[in-house]
Structure formats: structure tokens, C-alpha cells
C-alpha positions as CSV (number, residue, x, y, z in Angstrom):
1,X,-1.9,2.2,-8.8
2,X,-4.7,0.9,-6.2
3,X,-7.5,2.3,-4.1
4,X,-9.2,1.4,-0.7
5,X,-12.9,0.3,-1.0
6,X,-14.1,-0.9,2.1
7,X,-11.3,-2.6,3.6
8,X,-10.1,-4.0,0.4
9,X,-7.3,-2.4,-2.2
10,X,-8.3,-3.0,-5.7
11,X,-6.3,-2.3,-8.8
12,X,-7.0,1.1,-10.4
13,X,-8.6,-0.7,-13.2
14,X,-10.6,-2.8,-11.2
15,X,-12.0,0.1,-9.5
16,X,-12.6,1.8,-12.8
17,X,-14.9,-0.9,-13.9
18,X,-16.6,-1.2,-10.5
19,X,-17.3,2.4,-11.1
20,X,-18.5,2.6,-14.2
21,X,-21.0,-0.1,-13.3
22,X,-22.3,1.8,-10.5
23,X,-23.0,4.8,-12.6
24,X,-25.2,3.3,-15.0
25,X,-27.0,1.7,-12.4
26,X,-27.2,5.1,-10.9
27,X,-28.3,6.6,-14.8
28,X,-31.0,4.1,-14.6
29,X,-32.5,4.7,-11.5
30,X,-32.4,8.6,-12.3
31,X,-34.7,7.8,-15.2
32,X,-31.3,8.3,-17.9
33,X,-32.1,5.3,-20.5
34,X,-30.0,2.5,-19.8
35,X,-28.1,2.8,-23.4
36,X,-26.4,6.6,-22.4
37,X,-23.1,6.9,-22.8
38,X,-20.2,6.5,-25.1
39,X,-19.9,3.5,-27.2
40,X,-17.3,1.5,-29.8
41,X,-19.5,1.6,-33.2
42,X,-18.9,0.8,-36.9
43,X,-20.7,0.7,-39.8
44,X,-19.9,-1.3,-42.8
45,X,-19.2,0.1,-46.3
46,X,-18.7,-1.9,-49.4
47,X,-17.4,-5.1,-46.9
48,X,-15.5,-3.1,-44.9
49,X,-15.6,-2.5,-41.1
50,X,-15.5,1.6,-40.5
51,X,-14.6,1.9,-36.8
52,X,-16.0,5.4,-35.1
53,X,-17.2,6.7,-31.0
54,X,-20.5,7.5,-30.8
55,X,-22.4,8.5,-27.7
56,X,-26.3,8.3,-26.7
57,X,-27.5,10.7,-24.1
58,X,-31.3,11.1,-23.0
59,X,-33.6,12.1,-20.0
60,X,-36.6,8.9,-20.4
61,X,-38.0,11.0,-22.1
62,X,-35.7,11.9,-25.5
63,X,-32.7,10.3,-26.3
64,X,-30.0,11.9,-28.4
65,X,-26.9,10.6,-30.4
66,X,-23.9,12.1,-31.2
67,X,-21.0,11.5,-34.2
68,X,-18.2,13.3,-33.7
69,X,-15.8,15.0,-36.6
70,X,-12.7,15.8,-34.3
71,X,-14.2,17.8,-31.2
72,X,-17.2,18.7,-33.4
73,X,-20.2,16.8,-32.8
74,X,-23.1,16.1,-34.9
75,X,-26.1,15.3,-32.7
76,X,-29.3,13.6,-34.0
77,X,-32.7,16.1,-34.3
78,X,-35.1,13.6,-33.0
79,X,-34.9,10.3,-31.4
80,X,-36.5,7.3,-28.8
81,X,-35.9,3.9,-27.5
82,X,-39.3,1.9,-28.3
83,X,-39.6,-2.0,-27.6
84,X,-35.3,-1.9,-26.9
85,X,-34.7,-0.6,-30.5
86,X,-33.4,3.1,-30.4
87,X,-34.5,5.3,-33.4
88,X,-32.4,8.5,-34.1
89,X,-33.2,11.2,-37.0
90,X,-30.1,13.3,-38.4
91,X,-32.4,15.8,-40.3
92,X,-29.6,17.7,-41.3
93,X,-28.1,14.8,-43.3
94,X,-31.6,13.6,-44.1
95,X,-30.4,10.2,-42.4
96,X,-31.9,7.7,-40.1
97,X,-30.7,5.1,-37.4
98,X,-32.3,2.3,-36.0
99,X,-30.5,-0.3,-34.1
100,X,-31.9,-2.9,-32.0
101,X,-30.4,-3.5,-27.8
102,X,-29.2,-6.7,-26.5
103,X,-27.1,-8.0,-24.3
104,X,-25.4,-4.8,-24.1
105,X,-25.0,-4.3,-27.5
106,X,-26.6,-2.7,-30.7
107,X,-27.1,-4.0,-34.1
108,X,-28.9,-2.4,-36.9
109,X,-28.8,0.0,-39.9
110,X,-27.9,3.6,-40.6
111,X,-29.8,4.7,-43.7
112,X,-28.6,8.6,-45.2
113,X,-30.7,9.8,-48.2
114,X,-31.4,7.3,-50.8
115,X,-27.8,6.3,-50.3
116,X,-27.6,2.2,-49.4
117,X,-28.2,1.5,-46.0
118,X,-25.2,0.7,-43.9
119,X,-24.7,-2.2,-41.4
120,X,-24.4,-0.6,-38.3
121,X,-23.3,-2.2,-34.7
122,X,-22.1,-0.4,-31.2
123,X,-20.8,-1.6,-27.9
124,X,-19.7,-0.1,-24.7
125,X,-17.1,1.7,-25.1
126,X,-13.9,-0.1,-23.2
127,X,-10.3,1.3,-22.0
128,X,-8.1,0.3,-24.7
129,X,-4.8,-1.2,-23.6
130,X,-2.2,1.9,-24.1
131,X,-0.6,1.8,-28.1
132,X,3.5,1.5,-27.9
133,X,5.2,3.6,-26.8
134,X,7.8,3.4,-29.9
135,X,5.9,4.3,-32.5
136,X,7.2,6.3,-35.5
137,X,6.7,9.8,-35.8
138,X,5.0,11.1,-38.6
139,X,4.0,14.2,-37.4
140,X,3.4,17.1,-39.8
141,X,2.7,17.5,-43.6
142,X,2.6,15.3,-46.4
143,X,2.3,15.1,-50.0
144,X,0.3,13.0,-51.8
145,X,0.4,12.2,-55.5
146,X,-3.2,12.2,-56.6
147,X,-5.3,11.9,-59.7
148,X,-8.9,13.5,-59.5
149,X,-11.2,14.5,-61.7
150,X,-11.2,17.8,-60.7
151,X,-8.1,18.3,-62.2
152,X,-5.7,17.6,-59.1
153,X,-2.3,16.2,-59.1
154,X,-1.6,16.1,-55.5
155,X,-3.1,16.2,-52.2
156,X,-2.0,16.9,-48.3
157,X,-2.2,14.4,-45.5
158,X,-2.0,16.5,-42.5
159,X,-0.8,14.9,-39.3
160,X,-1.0,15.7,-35.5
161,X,0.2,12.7,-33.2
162,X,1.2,12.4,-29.2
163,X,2.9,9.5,-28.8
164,X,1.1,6.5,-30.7
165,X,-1.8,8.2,-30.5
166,X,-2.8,10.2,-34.2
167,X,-5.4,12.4,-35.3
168,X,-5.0,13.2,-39.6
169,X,-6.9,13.8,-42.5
170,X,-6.3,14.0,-46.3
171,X,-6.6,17.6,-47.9
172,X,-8.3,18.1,-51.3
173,X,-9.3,20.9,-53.1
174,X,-13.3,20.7,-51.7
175,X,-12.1,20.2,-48.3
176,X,-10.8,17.1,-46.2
177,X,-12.1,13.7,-44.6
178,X,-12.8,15.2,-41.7
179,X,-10.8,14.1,-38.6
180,X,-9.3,10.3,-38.4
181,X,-8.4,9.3,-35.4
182,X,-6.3,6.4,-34.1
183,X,-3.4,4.6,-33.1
184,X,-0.4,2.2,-34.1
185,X,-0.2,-1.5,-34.4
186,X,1.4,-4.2,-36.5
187,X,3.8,-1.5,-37.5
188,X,1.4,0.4,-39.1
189,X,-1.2,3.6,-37.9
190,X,-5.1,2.4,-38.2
191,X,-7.2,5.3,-39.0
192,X,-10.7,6.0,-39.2
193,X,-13.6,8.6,-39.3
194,X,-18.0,8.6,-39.5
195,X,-19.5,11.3,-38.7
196,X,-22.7,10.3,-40.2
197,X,-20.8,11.2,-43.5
198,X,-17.4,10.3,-45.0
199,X,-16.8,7.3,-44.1
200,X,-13.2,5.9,-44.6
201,X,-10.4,3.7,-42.9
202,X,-6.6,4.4,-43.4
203,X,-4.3,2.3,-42.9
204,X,-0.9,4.0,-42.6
205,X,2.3,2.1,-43.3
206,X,5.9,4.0,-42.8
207,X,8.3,3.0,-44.9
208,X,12.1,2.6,-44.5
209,X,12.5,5.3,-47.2
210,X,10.7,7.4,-45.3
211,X,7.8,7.5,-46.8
212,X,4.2,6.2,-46.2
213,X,1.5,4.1,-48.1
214,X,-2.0,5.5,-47.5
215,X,-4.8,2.1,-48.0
216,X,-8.4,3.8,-48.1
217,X,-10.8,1.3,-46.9
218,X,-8.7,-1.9,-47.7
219,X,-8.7,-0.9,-51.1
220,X,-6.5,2.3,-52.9
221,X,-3.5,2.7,-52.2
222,X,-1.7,6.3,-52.0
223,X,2.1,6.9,-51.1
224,X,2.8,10.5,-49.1
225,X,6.0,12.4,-49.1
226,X,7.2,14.6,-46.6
227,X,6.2,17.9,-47.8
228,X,9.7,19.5,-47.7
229,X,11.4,17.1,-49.4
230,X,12.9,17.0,-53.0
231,X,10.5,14.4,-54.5
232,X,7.4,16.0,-52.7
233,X,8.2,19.3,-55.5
234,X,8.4,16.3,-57.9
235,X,4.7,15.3,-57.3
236,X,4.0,19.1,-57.6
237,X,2.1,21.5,-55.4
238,X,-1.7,20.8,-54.6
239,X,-4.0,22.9,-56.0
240,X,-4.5,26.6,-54.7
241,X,-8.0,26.9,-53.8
242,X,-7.7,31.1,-54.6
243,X,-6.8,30.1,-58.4
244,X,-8.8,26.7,-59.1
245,X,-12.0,28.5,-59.9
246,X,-12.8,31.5,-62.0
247,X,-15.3,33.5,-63.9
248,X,-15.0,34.2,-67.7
249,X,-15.5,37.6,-67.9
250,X,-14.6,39.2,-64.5
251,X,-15.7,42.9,-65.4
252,X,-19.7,41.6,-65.6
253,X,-22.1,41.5,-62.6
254,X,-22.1,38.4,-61.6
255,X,-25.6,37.3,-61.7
256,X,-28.1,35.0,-59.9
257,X,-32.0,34.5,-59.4
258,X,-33.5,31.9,-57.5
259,X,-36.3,31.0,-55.6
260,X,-36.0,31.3,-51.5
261,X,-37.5,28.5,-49.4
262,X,-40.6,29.8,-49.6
263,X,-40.7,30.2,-53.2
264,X,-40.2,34.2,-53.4
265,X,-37.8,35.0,-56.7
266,X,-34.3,37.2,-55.2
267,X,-32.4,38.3,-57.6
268,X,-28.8,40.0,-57.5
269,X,-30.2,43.3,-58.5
270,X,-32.9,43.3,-55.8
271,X,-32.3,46.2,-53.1
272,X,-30.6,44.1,-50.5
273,X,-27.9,44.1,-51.9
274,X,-27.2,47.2,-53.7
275,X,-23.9,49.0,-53.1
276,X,-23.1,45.8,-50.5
277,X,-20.3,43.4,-50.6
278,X,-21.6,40.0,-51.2
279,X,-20.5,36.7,-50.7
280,X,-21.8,34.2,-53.0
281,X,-21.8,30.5,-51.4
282,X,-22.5,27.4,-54.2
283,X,-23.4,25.0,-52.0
284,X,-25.7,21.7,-50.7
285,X,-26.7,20.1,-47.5
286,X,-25.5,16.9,-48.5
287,X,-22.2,18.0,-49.1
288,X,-19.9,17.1,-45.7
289,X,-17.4,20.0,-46.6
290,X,-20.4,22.4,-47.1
291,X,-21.3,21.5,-43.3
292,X,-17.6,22.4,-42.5
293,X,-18.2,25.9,-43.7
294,X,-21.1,26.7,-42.5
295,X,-20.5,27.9,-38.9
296,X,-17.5,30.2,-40.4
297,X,-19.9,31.8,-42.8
298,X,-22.4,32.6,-40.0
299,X,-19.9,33.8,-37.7
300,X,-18.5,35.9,-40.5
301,X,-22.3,37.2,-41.5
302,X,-23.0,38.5,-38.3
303,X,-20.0,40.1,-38.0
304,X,-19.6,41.6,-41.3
305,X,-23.3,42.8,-41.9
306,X,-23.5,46.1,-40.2
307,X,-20.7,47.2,-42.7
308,X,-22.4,45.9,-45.5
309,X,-21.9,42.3,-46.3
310,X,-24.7,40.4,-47.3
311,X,-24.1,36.5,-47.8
312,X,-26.2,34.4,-50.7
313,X,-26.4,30.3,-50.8
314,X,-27.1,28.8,-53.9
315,X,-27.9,25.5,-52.6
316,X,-28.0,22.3,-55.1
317,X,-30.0,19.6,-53.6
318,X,-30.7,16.4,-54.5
319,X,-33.6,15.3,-56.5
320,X,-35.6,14.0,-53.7
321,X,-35.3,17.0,-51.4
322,X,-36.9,19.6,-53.9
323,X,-40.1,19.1,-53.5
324,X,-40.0,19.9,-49.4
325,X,-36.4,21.0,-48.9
326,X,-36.4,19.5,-45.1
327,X,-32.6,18.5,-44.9
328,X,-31.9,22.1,-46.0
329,X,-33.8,23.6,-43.6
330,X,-32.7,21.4,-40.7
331,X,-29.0,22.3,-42.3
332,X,-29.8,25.9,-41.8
333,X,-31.2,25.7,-38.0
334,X,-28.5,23.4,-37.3
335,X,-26.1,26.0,-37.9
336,X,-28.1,29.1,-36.8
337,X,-27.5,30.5,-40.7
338,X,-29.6,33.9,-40.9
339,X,-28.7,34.6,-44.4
340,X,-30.1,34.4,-47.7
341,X,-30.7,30.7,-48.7
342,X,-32.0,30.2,-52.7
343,X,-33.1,26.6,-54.0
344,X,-31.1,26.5,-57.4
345,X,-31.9,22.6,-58.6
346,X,-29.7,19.7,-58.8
347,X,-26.2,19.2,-58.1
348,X,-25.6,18.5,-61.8
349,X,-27.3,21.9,-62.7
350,X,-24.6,24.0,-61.2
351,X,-22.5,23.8,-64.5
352,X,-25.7,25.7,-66.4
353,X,-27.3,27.5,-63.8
354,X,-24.0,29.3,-63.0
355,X,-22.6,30.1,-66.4
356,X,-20.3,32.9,-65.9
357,X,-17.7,30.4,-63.6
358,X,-14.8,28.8,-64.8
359,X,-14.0,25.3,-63.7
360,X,-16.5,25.3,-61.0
361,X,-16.5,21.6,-60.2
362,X,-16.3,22.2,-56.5
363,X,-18.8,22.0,-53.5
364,X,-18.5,24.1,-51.8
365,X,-17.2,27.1,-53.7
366,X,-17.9,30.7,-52.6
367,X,-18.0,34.1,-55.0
368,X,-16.8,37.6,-53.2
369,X,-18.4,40.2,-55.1
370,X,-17.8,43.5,-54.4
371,X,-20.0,47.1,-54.1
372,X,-20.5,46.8,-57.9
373,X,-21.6,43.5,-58.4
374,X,-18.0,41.9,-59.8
375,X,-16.1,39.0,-58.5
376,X,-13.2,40.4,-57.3
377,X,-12.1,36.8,-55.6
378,X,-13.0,33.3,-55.5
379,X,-12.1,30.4,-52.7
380,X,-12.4,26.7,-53.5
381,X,-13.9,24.0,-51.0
382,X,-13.4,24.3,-47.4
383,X,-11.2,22.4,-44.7
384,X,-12.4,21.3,-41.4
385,X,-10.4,22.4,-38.0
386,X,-9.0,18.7,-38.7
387,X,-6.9,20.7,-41.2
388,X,-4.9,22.6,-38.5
389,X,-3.3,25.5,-40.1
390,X,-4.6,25.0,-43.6
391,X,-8.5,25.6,-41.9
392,X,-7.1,28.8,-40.2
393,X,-5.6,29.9,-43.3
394,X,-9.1,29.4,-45.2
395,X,-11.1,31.3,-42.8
396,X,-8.2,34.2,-43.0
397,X,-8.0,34.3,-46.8
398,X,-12.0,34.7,-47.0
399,X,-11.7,37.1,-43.9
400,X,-9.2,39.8,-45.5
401,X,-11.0,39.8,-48.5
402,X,-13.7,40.5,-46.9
403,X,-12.4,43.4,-45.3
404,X,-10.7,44.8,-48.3
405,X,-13.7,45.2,-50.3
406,X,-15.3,46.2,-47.3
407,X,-13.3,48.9,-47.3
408,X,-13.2,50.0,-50.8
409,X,-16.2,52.4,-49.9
410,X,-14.0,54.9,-47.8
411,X,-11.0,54.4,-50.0
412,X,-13.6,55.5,-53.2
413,X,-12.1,52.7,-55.3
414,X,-14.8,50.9,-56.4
């Protein structure tokens, strides 16, 4: 394909870049900071390169930056470009990126909690030469033999692909790796996914059996069965998140007291949430999968709650973020959550501070409590839209049950 441009035809390609030149030219006469736009990044994690897009957008005046899960975006809270080095806060993740500009590219280091900083570096983002055209399809679900130390034996590795071009991610009782993205190579699908969290590179390999061999970050290596297949019921079913966790005597209130942000004491027995149905949420703001669930569990609360469903977190934070909870806090404007938020302590706390669960070794993990007070129901982790149908089945399971004990009022059967 070519195009006229002043009395010359130029490849479509040619034009493309000519284009794209004259629009950041454009940006920067408009005031736009020379550095908006999409770019090729990747941070490095224990000596390995984790490819990922990330975009910077800005006015002069602020500048933003964007990681994307799937078609979810996680945009920074605060940011500028001072003396060529851009500075970007993720408050919600308690993280921070600097990264220096020059000659068109960035290099610096993205820092998240008291985690270790990770090597980070960024480019313009480029039109990759089209993947073949004969790749293999692997298209659908897979099963995963897995050992965890939450008791799993197997996992899912959920596929969507269009042509050599695949999006996947790996299924576990807490919730999944958020969306990789990708293409195929060297006879093999390359993978990968930052979101300002979960960093991991897959490389895919199909075999001539028919199966595939997962390699996480150059390292483990995982084989994956096609889920209908005899040896897939081999490897066993992964674990239901409705049966995983339980509560030891189910016919007891199930209780909680915590302090709010602002330190006031709220108690199951307080008047809020008398008679209601309740949805108890154990969960953190450093916990990826927690940040999956959160815009379901608003959704659902402002739907729910003029019928009488009031929604409790239990949030375990990290040591450091006690004293002045401000990733929580930027975790719940982030997602508009207008609910009851308690401070319960430590991630490692959850065992004592909850006492009347069962194998609650899970962020997140969420309690539904009906008009008495009991646990009538209990739903392990949480999957990202990456999931496809195993996300829509989530929010639909919490949904119903929901509604059920909802209901139990009019029916008199509580």
C-alpha cells in the first residue's frame, strides 16, 4: 500500500513514520511533554528482562503513566518531568518510578514498597514486523499440574489467541497473573505481563504430543494439558474456590472488630449491620488479586445496599503502612470503594485474628454472612477479566449468593 504526499508516493510504512514524527512535533508545540505516548518498557527481575507497554500522557503541566493489565489500566497518582528525569507515584501500590530521558529513551528504576528496586528502561514504541502466520493454535483451556503451598495440585492456563497473536494467563486459587500478552517465534509463544505488579515471562513451547511446557521467567518449568483430555483428569481438577475455605463452626456469628481508618472500633454487632446481609472481604492493598476484585465489590455494594447488603474489608497491610495506611487509602479512592474499610494488622495475623476460618490461606477471600450473622458461603481469591469465563463465573457465583440471602427476608427463612 502507498499514499500521495506532495507529488511523491511513499510506502504506507514510510508515511506511518513520517506521521508519527509530525505528531510529536505537533505534541510539543501544544505544550504535551515531549515523552507522551506509548512506549516498549521492561523491567528486570532476578536477571531477567520482563517486557511490558506502558504509556506517558501529560499537559506541561502533569504528566501521567499508565501499566496496563489486559484493557485495564493502572495510571500513576502523581507525577513530573524535572531536569529530563520523569518521576511517577503509583500510590495505590505504594510504588515509585523514576527514569532518566535521552536520546529518546528512558533508563531508571521502579521501586514498589520495600520490595527491591527494579531495573527499569522504555523506548518508543515501534510497529513490530507481523508474527507468522502458521502458528499453532492453542486456544482454550489447559491444565496444569501444580504443587502450592496452599494445598493445590493443579492449575488452569487460559488461552485466547488470533492468529499468532495471544493474550493468557495462569489460574490459581487466589486469582491469576493478570493478562500476558504476546506472540510466536522460534516455535515457541513469548509471553509477558507488569502491571506495576506481577511480573512474569512465559515462554510457551507446543509439543508434538500435544502438549505445552510453561518456563516462568527463564526458570520453572510447568507442562499444561488440554483440559478435556484423559491425562488432564489424571492431574486432577483445580481447586474449587466455593469449597477451599471454610469456618469451623458454621452455626456461630461470625465475628470481627477492628479499627476504621480513622481509628473508631466497628464491630459485627454494631447497628449497621443488624438484620443485613454482609459480605465479609479479607483483604490488602498490596495484594494484585485484591485490586482485581475491587471494582466488582463496589459495583456489587452499590447495587445491593438499598436491599440490605453491607460490605466489610478486613484489610492486612504490611508493616510499614500501619502507622499512616496511605496505599490503602489511595487503594480505596482508586477504586471509588464506599464501604466499610477496618485496619486488621499484618498479613501474617490473618491466621489469629480470624479464628473461626478454616484453611484461610488466601488473599483475597470473602465471607457471605447472612441476616443472622452466619456464613452461609465462602469464595476463594479472585480472577481478573484475563480469566474470560472463569472471571464471569466468579462475579456470578458471589452475585446469586448474594441475592439468595437477600432474599431470605421475604421467604422468612432465616
Amino acid at each position: 500500500m502507498v499514499r500521495k504526499l506532495s507529488g511523491w508516493w511513499i510506502p504506507a510504512l514510510a508515511f506511518a513514520a513520517i506521521a508519527e514524527v509530525a505528531a510529536v512535533r505537533a505534541a510539543s508545540h501544544a505544550g504535551v511533554p515531549a515523552l507522551a505516548g506509548r512506549w516498549d518498557a521492561a523491567v528486570v527481575v532476578n536477571g531477567v528482562d520482563i517486557p511490558f507497554p506502558f504509556e506517558i500522557a501529560g499537559d506541561g503541566t502533569t504528566v501521567k503513566g499508565s501499566f496496563f493489565n489486559g484493557e485495564r489500566r493502572v495510571t500513576s497518582t502523581a507525577g513530573r518531568i524535572e531536569n529530563g528525569v520523569l518521576q511517577l507515584s503509583f500510590d495505590q501500590y505504594a510504588a515509585r518510578l523514576e527514569a532518566a530521558e535521552r536520546d529518546g529513551s528512558l533508563t531508571g528504576e521502579y521501586r514498589r514498597g520495600t520490595r527491591a528496586p527494579y531495573p527499569f528502561t522504555a523506548r518508543r514504541a515501534s510497529n513490530t514486523p507481523a508474527a507468522p502466520a502458521d502458528a499453532p493454535s492453542i486456544a482454550g483451556t489447559w491444565i496444569v499440574g501444580a504443587k502450592s503451598n496452599k494445598g493445590e495440585t493443579a492449575w488452569r492456563f487460559i488461552v485466547q489467541q488470533t492468529g499468532a497473536e495471544v493474550s493468557a494467563t495462569i489460574l490459581r486459587i487466589d486469582g491469576d497473573t493478570g493478562t500476558l500478552s504476546g506472540g510466536y517465534r522460534d516455535g515457541r509463544f513469548v509471553l509477558s505481563h507488569f502491571s506495576g505488579a506481577r511480573p512474569l515471562l512465559l515462554e510457551v513451547t507446543p509439543l508434538a504430543d500435544g502438549t505445552l511446557t510453561l518456563r516462568q521467567n527463564a526458570k520453572t518449568e510447568l507442562v499444561a494439558v488440554r483440559a478435556e483430555t484423559a491425562r488432564a483428569k489424571e492431574i486432577g481438577e483445580p481447586t474449587d474456590p466455593a469449597v477451599h475455605t471454610s469456618v469451623k463452626d458454621p452455626s456461630e456469628p461470625f465475628r470481627f472488630s477492628f479499627p476504621d481508618l480513622n481509628g473508631k472500633v466497628v464491630s459485627n454487632d454494631d447497628a449497621q449491620f443488624r438484620g443485613k446481609v454482609v459480605l465479609v472481604n479479607i483483604s490488602g492493598s498490596w495484594c494484585p488479586n485484591c485490586h482485581d476484585e475491587a471494582p466488582f465489590l463496589a459495583a456489587l455494594h452499590r447495587r445491593y445496599r438499598p436491599a440490605g447488603l453491607e460490605v466489610v474489608t478486613l484489610s492486612f497491610e504490611e508493616a510499614d503502612q500501619l502507622p499512616n495506611p496511605t496505599r490503602l487509602r489511595a487503594f480505596i479512592g482508586q477504586y471509588g470503594l464506599g464501604y466499610t474499610i477496618l485496619l486488621a494488622g499484618v498479613p501474617d495475623d490473618v491466621e489469629a485474628k480470624v479464628p473461626q476460618a478454616v484453611n484461610l490461606n488466601a488473599f483475597p477471600t470473602t465471607f457471605l454472612l447472612g441476616r443472622d450473622g452466619r456464613v452461609r458461603a465462602v469464595h476463594t481469591g479472585f480472577p481478573s477479566p484475563g480469566s474470560g469465563e472463569f472471571y464471569s463465573k466468579a462475579e456470578r457465583h458471589i452475585t446469586e449468593q448474594v441475592e439468595r440471602l437477600l432474599a431470605e427476608r421475604a421467604s422468612g427463612t432465616f
